[in-house]
C-alpha positions as CSV (number, residue, x, y, z in Angstrom):
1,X,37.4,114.8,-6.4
2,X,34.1,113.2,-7.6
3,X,31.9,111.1,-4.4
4,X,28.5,111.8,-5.9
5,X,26.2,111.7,-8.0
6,X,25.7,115.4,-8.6
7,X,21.9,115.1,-10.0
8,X,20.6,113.1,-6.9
9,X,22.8,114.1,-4.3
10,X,23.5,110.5,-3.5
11,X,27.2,109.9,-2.2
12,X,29.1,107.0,-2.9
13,X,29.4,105.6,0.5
14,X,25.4,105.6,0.4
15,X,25.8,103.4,-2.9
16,X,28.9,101.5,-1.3
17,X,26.8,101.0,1.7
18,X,23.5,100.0,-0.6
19,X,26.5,97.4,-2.2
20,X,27.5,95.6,1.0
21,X,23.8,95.1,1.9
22,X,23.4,93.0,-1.3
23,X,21.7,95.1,-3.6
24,X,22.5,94.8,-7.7
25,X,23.5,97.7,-9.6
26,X,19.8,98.0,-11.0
27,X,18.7,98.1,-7.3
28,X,20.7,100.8,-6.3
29,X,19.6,102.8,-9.5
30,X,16.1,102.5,-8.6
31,X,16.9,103.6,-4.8
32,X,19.3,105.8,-5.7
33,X,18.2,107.8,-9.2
34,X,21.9,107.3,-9.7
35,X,23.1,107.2,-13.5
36,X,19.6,108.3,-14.6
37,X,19.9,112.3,-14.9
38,X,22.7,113.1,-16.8
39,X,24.3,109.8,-16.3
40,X,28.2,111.4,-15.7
41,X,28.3,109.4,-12.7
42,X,27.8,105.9,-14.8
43,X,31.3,105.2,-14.7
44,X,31.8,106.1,-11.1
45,X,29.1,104.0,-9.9
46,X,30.2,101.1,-11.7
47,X,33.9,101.8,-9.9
48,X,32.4,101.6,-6.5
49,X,30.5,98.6,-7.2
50,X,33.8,97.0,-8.3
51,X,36.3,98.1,-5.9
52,X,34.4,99.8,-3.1
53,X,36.3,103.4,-3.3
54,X,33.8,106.5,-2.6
55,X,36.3,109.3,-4.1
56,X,37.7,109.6,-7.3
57,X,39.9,112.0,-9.5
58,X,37.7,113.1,-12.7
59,X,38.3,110.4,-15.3
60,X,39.6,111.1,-18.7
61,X,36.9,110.8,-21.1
62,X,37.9,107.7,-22.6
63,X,38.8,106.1,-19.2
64,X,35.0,106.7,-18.6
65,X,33.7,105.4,-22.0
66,X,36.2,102.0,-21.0
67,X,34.3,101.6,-18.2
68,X,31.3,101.9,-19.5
69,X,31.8,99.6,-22.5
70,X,33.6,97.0,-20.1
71,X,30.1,96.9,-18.0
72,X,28.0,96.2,-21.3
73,X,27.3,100.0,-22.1
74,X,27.6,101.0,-25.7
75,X,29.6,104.4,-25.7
76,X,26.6,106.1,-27.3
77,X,24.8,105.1,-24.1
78,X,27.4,106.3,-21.7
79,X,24.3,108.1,-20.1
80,X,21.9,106.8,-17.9
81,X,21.5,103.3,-16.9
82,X,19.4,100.8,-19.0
83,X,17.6,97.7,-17.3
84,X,20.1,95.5,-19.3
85,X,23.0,97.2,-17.6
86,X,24.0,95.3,-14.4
């Protein structure tokens, strides 16, 4: 199961909680480092700003590339988190 972002050591329920207190995506990021090491948690991030969960199964790779392109990514940026992404 993936509930973190391995780099920062920042579980989800910290971003989930971050979330319900109003902050935007680009909010968290800064807060968080999230997405901005190696940027595998990108897609996992996005998931717990959409639906709230904190734990996930690993997602295929083109699950994770979806995701990412359905938030605005490019799949060659699948990595860490742009200032245009939110």
């Amino acid at each position: 199961m993936v509930d973190r972002c391995v780099c920062h050591d920042v579980p989800f329920e910290r971003v989930r909680w971050l979330r319900d207190q109003g902050l935007s995506l680009e909010q968290i990021v800064a807060s968080t480092g999230c997405t901005t090491g190696c940027g595998m948690c990108g897609p996992y991030v996005r998931l717990v700003m959409r639906t709230g969960r904190t734990r996930f199964a690993v997602l295929p790779a083109d699950e994770a590339a979806r995701i990412m392109r359905e938030s605005g990514m490019k799949e060659a940026d699948a990595g860490p988190l742009s200032a245009s992404d939110e």
